[in-house]
TORVOZA-552647 format. One record per residue: z, y, x of N, C-alpha, C in turn. Coordinates in steps of 0.2 Angstrom, whole numbers, plus 5000, padded with zeros to 4 digits. Atoms other than C-alpha are relative to their C-alpha. Layout:
BEGIN
ZYXZYXZYX ...
// end
This chain:
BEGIN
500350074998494051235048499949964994 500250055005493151115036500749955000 499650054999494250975032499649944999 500350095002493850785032500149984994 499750025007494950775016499650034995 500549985006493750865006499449954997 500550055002492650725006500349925001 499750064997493650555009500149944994 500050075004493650464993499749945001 500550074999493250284994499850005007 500050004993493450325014500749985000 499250034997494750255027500150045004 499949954995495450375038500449975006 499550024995496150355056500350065002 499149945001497650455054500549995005 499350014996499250485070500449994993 499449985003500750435061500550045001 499249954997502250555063500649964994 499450035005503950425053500550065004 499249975001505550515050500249974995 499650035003506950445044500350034992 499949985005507350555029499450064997 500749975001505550655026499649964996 500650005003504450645013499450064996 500549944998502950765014499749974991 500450005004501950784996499450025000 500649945001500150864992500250064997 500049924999500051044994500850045002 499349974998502151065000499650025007 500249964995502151135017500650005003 499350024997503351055030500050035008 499950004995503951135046500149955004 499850084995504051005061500150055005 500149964995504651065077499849905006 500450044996503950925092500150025008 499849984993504850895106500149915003 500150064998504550705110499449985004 500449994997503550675123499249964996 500450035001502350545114499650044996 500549945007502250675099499850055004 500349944997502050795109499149995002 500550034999500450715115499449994993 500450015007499750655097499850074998 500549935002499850855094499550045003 500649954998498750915105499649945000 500450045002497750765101499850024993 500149995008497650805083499750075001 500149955001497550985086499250025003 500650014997495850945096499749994995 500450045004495150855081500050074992 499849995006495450885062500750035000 499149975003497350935062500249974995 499450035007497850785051500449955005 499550054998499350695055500349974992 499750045005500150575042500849985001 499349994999501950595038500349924997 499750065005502850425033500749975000 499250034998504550365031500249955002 499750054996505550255041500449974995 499550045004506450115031500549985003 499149994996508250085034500149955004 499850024996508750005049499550015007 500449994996507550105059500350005008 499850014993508750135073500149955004 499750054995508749965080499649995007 500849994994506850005089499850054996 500049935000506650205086499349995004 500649994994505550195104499549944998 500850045001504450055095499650004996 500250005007503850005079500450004995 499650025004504950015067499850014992 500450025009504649965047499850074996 499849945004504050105038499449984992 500450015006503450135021499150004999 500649974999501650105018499650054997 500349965001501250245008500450075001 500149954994500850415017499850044996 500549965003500450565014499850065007 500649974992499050655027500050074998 499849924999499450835030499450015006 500549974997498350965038500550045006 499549964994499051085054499850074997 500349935002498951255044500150055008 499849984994499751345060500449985005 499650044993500551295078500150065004 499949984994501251355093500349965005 499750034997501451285108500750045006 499549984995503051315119499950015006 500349994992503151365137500449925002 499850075000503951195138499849944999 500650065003502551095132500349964992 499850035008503551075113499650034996 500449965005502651115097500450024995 499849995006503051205081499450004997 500749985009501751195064500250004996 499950015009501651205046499649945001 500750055001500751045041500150014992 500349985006500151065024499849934996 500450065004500150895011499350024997 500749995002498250855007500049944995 500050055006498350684998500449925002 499650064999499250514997499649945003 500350044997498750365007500449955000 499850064999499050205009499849965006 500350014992499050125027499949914999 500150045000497949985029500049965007 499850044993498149945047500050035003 499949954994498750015063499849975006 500350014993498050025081500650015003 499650004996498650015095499850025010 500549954993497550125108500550075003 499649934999498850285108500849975001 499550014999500650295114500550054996 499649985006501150365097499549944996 500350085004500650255082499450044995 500649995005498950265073499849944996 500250065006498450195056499450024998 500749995004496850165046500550034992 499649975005497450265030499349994993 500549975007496250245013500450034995 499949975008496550354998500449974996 499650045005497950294985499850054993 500649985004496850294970500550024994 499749945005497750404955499649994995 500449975006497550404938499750064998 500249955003496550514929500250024993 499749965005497450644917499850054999 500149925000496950814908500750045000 499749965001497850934909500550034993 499749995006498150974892500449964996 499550045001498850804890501049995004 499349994998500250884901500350044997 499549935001500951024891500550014998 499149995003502550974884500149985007 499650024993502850894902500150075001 500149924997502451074910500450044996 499549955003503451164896500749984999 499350024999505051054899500350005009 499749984994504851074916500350095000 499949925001504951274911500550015000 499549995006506251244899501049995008 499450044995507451134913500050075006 500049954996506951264927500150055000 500149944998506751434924500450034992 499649975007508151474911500750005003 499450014996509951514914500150045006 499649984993510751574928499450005004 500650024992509451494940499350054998 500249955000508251624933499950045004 499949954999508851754941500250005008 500249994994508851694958499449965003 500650004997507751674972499549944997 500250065002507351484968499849994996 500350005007507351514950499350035001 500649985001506051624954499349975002 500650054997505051534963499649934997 500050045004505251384953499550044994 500349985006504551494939499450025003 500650004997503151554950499649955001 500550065001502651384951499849984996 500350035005502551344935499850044996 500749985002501651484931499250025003 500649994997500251474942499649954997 500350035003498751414939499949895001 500150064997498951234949500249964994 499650045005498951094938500549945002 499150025001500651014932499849945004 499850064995500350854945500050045006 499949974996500350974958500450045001 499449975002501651064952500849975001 499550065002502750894949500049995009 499850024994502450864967500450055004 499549974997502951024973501050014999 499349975002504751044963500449935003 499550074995505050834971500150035006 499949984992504850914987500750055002 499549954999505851064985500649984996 499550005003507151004974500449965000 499750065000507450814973500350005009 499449994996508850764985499949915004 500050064998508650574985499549985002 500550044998507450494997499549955000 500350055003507150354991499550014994 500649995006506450424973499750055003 500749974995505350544985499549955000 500750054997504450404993499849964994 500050035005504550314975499250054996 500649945003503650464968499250015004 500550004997502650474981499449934999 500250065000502050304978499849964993 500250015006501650314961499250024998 500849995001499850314956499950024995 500049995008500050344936500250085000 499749954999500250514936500250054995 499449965007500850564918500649965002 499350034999502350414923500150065004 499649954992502550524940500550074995 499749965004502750674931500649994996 499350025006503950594915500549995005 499350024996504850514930500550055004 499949954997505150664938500550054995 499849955007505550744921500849984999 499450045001506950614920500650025007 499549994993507750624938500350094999 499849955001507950804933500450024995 499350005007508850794916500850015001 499750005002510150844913500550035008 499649974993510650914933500050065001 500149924999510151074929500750055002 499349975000511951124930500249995008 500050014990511951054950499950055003 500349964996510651144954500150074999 499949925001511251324945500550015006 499349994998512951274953499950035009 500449994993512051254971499750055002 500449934998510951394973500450074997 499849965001512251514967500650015002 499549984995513451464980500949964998 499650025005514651374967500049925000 500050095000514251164975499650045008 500650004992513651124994499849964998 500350075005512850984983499350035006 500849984998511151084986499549964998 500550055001510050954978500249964993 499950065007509850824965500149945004 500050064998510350644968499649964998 
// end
């Protein structure tokens, strides 16, 4: 299926919200949902009829006080695609959504009985690549050395970083998969400069390496960075 997000620059999109309370979805991760709320339930075969975008966004803290209303959430989103679904004999869903790009929500409707926004483009610096390569080869150096090597995670982590995606989509995938604290998620998420995003990332990761060897080889239920 063609996408909308292939052509969206300098466009506004009307995007279903889906908030959660500790989720933050990047470009190109790939987040299971399972969809058992009646409204969501609705949105997704709303969605599923159209484009297959829903926009993931986070809830800000003291969301449980009106869950069933509107509660505060962060305005920067990022709009995911439906790679695959199924629906249940239940009428609940399961998908992949697939991050496509970051947004920023300029206002929301009030026509659907889940929440819809106007979402534009959150405009991003322009960097070469080449002006990434000490980043990219410290993210190397931090990741795929040691212990962590030699398991799965390592491997995977090293998979990423030697594929050919470049190191801003890279940097988003290792926040997804790695980073632990919410807050620098959305932060990250919400950063536009995209050599700071990276160095920032570079930072949150320093010096934790020992965490996450210790985590992933069953030696910490940490499981994450903070």
């Amino acid at each position: 299926m063609e996408c909308l997000l292939d052509s969206v620059e300098g466009s506004v999109l009307t995007v279903p919200l889906f908030p959660l309370p500790n989720v933050v979805l990047f470009p190109c991760a790939v987040l299971p949902l399972h969809i058992f709320e009646e409204r969501y339930k609705a949105m997704t075969a709303d969605v599923l009829a159209g484009q297959r975008l829903v926009a993931m966004a986070l809830l800000k803290p003291g969301w449980e006080r009106n869950y069933y209303q509107r509660p505060a959430i962060e305005p920067v989103v990022c709009v995911g695609q439906i790679l695959n679904w199924e629906r249940l004999p239940d009428g609940k869903y399961n998908f992949l959504l697939r991050g496509r790009i970051r947004g920023k929500i300029v206002a929301e409707e009030n026509s659907r009985s889940y929440r819809v926004a106007r979402i534009e483009p959150l405009m991003e610096s322009t960097v070469m690549e080449i002006d990434l390569t000490n980043e990219r080869q410290r993210l190397m150096e931090m990741l795929c050395g040691g212990q962590l090597a030699s398991t799965a995670a390592g491997m995977e982590l090293q998979r990423i970083l030697s594929s050919q995606l470049p190191t801003r989509d890279v940097a988003d995938l290792i926040a997804f998969h790695v980073l632990n604290n919410v807050g620098l998620k959305q932060s990250l998420l919400a950063e536009p400069d995209v050599a700071r995003r990276v160095c920032r990332l570079i930072s949150a990761l320093e010096g934790a390496v020992p965490i996450l060897e210790a985590a992933v080889t069953g030696d910490s239920k940490s499981g994450a960075f903070n």
